[in-house]
C-alpha positions as YAML, in Angstrom:
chain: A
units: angstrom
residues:
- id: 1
  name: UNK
  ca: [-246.13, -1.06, -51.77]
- id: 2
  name: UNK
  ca: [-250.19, -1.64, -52.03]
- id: 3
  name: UNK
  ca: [-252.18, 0.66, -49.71]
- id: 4
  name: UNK
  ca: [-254.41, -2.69, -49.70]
- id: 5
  name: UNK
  ca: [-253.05, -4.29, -46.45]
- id: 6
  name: UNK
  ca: [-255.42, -5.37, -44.10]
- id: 7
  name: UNK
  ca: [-255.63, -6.91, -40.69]
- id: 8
  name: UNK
  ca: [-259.40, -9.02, -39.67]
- id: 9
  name: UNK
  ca: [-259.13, -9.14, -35.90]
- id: 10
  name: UNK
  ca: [-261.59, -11.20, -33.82]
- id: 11
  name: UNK
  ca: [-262.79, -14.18, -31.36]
- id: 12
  name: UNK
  ca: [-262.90, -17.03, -32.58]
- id: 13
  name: UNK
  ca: [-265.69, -18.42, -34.70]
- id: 14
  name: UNK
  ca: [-266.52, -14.40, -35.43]
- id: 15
  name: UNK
  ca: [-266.96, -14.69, -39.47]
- id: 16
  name: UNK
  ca: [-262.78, -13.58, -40.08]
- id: 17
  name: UNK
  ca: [-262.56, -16.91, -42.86]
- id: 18
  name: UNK
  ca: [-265.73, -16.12, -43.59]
- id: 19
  name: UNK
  ca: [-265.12, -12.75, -44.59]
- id: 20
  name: UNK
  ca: [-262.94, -14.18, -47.41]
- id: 21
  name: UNK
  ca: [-265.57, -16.06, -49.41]
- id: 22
  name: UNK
  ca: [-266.38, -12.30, -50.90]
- id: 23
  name: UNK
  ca: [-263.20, -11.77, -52.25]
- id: 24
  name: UNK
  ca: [-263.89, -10.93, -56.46]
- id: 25
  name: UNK
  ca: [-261.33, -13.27, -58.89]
- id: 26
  name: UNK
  ca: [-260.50, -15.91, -55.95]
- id: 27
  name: UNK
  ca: [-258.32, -17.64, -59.02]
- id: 28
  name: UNK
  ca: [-255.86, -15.08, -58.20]
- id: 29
  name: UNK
  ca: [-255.96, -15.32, -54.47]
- id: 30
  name: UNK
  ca: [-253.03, -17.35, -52.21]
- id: 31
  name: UNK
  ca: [-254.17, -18.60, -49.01]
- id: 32
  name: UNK
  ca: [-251.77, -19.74, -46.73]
- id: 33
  name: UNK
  ca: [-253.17, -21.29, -43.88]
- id: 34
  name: UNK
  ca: [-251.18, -21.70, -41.29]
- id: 35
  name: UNK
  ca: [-253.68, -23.34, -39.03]
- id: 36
  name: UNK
  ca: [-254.18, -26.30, -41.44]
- id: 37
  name: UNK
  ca: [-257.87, -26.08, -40.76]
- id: 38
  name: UNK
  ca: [-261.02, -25.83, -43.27]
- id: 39
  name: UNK
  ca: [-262.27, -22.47, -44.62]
- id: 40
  name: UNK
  ca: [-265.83, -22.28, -43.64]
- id: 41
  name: UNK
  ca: [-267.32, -22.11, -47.78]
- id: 42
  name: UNK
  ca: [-266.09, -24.08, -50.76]
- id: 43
  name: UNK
  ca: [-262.64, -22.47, -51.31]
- id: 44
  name: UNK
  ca: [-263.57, -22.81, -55.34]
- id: 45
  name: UNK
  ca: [-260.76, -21.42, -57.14]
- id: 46
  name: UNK
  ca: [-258.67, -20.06, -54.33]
- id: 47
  name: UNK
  ca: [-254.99, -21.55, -54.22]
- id: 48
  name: UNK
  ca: [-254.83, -22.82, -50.67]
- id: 49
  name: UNK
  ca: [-251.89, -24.12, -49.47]
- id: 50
  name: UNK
  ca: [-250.66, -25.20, -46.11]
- id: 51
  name: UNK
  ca: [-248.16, -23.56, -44.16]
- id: 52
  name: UNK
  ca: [-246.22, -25.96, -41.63]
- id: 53
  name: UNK
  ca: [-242.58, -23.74, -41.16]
- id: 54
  name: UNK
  ca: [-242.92, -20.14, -40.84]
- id: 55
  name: UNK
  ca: [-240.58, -19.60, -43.77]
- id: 56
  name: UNK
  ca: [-243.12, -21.09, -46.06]
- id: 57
  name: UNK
  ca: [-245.03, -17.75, -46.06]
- id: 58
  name: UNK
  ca: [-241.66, -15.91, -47.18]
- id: 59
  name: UNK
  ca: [-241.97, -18.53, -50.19]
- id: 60
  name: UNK
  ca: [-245.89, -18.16, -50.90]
- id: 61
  name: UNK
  ca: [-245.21, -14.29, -50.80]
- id: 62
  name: UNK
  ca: [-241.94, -14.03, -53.47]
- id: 63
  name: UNK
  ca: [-243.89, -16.94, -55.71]
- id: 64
  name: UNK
  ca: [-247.34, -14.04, -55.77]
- id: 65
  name: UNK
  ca: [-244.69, -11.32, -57.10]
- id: 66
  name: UNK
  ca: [-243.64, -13.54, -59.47]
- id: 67
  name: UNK
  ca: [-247.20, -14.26, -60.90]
- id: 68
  name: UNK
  ca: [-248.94, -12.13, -62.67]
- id: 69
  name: UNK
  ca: [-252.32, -13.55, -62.13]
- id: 70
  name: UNK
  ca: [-252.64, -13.51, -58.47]
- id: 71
  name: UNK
  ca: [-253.68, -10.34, -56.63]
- id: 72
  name: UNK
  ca: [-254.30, -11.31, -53.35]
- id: 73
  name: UNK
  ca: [-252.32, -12.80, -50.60]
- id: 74
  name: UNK
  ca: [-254.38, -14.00, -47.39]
- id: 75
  name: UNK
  ca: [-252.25, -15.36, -44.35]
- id: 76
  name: UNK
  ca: [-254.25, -17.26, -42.16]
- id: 77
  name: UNK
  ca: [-253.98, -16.74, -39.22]
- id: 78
  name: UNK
  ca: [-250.77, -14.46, -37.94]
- id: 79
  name: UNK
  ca: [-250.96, -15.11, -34.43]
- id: 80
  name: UNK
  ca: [-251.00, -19.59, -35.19]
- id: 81
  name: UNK
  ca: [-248.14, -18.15, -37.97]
- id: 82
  name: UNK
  ca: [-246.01, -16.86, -34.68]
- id: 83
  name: UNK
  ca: [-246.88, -19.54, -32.69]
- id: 84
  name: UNK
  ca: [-245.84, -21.90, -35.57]
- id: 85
  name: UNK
  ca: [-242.37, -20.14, -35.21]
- id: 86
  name: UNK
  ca: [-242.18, -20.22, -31.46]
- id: 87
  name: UNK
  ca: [-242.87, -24.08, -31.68]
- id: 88
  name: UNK
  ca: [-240.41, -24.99, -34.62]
- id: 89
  name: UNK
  ca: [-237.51, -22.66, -34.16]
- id: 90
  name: UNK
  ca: [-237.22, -21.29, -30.37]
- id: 91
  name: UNK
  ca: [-238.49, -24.55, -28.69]
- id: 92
  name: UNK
  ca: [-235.74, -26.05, -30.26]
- id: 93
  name: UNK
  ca: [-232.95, -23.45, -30.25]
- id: 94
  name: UNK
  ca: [-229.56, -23.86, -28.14]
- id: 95
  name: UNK
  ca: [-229.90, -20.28, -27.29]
- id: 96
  name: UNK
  ca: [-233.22, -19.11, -26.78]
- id: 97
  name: UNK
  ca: [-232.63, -15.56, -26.12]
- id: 98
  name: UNK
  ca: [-231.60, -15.48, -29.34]
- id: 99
  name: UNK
  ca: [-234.14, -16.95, -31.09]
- id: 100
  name: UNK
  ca: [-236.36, -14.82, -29.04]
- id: 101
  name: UNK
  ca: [-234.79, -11.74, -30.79]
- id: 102
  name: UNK
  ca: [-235.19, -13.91, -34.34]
- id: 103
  name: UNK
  ca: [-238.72, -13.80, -33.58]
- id: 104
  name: UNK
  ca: [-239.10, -10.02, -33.47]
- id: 105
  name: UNK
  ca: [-236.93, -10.18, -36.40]
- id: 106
  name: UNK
  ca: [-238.77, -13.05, -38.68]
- id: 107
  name: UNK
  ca: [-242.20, -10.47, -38.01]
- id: 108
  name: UNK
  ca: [-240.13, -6.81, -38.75]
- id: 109
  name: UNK
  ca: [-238.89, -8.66, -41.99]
- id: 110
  name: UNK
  ca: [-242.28, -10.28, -43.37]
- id: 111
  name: UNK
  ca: [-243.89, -7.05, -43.31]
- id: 112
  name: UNK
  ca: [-241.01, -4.30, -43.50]
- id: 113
  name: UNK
  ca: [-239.07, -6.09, -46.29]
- id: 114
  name: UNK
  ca: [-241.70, -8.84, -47.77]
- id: 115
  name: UNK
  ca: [-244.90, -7.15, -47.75]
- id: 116
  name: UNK
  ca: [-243.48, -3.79, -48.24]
- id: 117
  name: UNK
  ca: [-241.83, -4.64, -51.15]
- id: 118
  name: UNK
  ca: [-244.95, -6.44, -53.27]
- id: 119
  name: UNK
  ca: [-247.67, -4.42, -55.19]
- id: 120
  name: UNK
  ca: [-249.98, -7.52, -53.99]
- id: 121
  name: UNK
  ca: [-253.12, -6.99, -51.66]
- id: 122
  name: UNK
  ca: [-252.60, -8.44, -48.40]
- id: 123
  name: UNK
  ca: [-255.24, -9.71, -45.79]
- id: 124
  name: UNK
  ca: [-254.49, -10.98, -42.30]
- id: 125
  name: UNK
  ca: [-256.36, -12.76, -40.18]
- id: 126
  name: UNK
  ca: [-255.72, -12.98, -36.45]
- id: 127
  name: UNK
  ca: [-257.65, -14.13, -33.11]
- id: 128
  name: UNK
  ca: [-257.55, -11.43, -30.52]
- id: 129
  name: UNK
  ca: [-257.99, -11.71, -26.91]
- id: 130
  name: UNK
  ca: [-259.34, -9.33, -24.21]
- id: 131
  name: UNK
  ca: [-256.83, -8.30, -21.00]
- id: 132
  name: UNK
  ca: [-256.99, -5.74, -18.08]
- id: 133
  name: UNK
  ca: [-254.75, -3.41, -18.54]
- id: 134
  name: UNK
  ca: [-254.60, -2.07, -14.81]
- id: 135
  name: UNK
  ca: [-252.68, 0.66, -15.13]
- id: 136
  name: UNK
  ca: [-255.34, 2.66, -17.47]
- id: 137
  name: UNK
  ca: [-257.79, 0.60, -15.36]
- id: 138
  name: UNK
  ca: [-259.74, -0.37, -19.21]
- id: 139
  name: UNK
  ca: [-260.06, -3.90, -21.18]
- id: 140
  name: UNK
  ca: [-257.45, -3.70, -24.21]
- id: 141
  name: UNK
  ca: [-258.04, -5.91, -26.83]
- id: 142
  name: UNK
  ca: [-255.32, -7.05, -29.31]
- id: 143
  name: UNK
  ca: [-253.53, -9.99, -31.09]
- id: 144
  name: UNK
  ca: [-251.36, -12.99, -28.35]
- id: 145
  name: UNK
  ca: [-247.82, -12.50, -29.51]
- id: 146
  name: UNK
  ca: [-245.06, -12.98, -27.11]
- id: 147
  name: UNK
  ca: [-241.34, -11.41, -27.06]
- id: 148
  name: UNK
  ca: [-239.99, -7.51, -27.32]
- id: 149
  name: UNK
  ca: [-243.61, -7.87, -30.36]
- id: 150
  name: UNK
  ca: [-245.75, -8.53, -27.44]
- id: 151
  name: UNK
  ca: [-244.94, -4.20, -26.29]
- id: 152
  name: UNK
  ca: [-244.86, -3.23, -29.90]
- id: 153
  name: UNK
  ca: [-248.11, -4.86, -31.25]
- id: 154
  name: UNK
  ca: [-248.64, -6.10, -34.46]
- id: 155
  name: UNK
  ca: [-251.58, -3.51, -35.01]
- id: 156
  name: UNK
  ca: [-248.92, -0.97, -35.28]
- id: 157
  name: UNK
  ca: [-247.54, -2.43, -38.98]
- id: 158
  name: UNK
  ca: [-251.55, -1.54, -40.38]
- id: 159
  name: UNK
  ca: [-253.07, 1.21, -41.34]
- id: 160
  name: UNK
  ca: [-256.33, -0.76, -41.38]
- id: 161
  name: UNK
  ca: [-257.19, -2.69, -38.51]
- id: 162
  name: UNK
  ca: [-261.14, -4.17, -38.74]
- id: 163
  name: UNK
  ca: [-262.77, -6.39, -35.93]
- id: 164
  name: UNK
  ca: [-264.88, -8.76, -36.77]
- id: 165
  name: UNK
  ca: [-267.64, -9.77, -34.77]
- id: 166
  name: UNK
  ca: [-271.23, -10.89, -34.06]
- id: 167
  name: UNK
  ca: [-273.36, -7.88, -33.17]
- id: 168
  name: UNK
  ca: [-276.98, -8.36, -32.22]
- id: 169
  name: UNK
  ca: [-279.44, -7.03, -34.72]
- id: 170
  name: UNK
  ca: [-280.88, -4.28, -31.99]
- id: 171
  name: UNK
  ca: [-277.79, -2.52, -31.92]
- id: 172
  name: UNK
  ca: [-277.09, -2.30, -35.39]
- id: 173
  name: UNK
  ca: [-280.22, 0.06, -36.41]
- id: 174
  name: UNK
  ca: [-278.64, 2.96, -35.57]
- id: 175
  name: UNK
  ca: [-276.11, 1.95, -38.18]
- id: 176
  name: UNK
  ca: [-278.26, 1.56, -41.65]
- id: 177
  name: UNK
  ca: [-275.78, 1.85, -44.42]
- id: 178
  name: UNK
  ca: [-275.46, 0.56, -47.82]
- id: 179
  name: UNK
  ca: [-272.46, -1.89, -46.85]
- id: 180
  name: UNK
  ca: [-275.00, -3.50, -43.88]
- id: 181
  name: UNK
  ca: [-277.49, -5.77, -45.40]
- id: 182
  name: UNK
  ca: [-279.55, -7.96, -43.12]
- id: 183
  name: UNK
  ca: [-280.16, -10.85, -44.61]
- id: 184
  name: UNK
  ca: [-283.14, -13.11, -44.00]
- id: 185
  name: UNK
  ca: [-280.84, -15.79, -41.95]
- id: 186
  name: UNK
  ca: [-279.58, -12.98, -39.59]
- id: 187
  name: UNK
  ca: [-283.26, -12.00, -39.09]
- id: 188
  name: UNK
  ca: [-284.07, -15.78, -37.89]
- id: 189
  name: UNK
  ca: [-280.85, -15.91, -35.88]
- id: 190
  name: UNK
  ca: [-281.16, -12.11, -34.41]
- id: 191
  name: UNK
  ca: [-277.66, -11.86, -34.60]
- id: 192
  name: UNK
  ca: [-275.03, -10.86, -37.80]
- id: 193
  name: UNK
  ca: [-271.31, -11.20, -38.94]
- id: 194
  name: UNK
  ca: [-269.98, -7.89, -39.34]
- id: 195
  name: UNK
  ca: [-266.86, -5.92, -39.84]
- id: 196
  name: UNK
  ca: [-266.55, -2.75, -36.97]
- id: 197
  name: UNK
  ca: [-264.41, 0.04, -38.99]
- id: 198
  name: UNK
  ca: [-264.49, 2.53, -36.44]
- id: 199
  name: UNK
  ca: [-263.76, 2.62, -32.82]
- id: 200
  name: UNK
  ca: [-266.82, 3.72, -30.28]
- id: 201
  name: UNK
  ca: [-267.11, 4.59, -26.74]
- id: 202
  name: UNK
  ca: [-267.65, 0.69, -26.07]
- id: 203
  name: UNK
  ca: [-264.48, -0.63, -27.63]
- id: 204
  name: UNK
  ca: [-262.17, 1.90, -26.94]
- id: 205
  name: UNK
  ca: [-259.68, -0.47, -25.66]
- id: 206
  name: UNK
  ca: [-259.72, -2.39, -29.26]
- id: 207
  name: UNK
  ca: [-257.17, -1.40, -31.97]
- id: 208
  name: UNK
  ca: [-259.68, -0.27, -35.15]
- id: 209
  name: UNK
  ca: [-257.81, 2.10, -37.08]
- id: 210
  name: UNK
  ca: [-258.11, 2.98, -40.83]
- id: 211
  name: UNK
  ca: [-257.11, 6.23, -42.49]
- id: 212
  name: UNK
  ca: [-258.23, 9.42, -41.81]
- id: 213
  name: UNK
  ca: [-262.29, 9.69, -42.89]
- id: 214
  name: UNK
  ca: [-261.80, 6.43, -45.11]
- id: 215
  name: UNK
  ca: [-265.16, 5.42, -43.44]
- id: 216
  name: UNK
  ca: [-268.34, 7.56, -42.80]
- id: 217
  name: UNK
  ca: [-270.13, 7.04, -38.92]
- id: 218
  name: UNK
  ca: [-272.76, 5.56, -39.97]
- id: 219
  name: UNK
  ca: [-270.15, 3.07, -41.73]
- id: 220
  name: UNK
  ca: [-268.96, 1.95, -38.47]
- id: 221
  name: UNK
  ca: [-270.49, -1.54, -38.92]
- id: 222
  name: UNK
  ca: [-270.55, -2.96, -42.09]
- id: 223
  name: UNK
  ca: [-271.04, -6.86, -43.59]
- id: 224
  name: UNK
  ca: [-268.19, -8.90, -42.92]
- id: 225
  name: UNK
  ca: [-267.63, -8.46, -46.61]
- id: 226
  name: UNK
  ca: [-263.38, -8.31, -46.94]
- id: 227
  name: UNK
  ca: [-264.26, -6.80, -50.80]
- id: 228
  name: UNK
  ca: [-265.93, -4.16, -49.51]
- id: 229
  name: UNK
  ca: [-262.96, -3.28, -47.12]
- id: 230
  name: UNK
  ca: [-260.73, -3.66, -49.67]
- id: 231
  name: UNK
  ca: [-262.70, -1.46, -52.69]
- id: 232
  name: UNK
  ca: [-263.03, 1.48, -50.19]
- id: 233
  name: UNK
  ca: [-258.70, 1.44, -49.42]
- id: 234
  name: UNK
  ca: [-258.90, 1.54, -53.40]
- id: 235
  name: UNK
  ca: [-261.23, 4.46, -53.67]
- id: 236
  name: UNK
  ca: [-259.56, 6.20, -51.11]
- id: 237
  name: UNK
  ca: [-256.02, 5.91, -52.29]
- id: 238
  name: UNK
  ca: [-257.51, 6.80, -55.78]
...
């Protein structure tokens, strides 16, 4: 199994897709989108293909092992991926209660069996979305899945969980770093795409994790750069 597995969590329209347009050798990259939508740069040499039954990513995922060439696998997004199930399989199941259970089952197998079993990097993508958790009286922030996954979370199959976000450029000074470059666009705009790779005392309620000292404090914002997430698992697995 590749220590390279990755989860981009964030709003909508935060720079996840974006993130991708760093990745090195894109020739050997399969994207499955699975929200049929445009990536946000010229996908160049990226093989893009749409997903439109849930099963399709099984396929995309045994045809990477089989290739030599490609490196990378990118699902796009895994929350539309579950929803995709939910809408072609349970929706139109005789017994639902079942299916519901298939559901838990189609996720525990992808990554458990699928992912687990390929020496391929893997990046998900996923739109997250803020609730009140009342009993610890705190915002939690996490990925919409439904079913006995809903209590489980998907965070808890990664090792590496990043956010990514707009952060205004005031409260990223305390943050200088090699892996933060301010460019002269996010200057005009005042605002940047970045990766968070460590929790603070403001998003304690958001599921960052990576392993143990994989990234330094002043590391806890980078650019939304998925290469540079990816070339620090390396080094630290090294």
């Amino acid at each position: 199994m590749s220590e390279q597995l990755v989860l981009i969590e964030g709003l909508s329209a935060s720079g996840k897709s974006l993130s991708l347009s760093h990745l090195r050798e894109p020739e050997g990259v399969i994207y499955l989108n699975c929200e049929n939508k445009r990536l946000p740069f010229k996908p160049g040499k990226l093989q893009c293909y749409n997903i439109t039954d849930p099963y399709q990513v099984y396929e995309g995922i045994q045809y990477a092992d089989k290739t030599a060439s490609v490196h990378t696998v990118v699902i796009d997004t895994l929350d539309f991926l579950m929803t995709m199930y939910e809408t072609n399989i349970i929706k139109k199941a005789a017994n639902t209660q079942k299916a519901w259970g298939d559901y838990f089952t189609y996720f525990q197998e992808l990554m458990q069996v699928y992912v687990a079993n390929s020496s391929k990097q893997f990046i998900f993508l996923a739109h997250s979305y803020t609730i009140l958790d009342e009993e610890a009286m705190m915002k939690v922030t996490a990925v919409p899945v439904k079913g006995a996954l809903k209590n489980l979370g998907v965070e808890s199959f990664f090792t590496t969980v990043v956010m990514s976000k707009q952060i205004p450029l005031r409260l990223l000074e305390a943050y200088k770093n090699p892996l933060l470059n301010v460019s002269e666009d996010d200057k005009e705009r005042g605002v940047k795409y970045v990766f968070q790779t460590r929790m603070t005392k403001e998003s304690a309620g958001e599921k960052i994790r990576s392993p143990q000292d994989m990234w330094l404090k002043e590391e806890t914002f980078i650019d939304n750069n998925i290469q540079f997430v990816l070339d620090r698992l390396a080094d630290y697995y090294k």
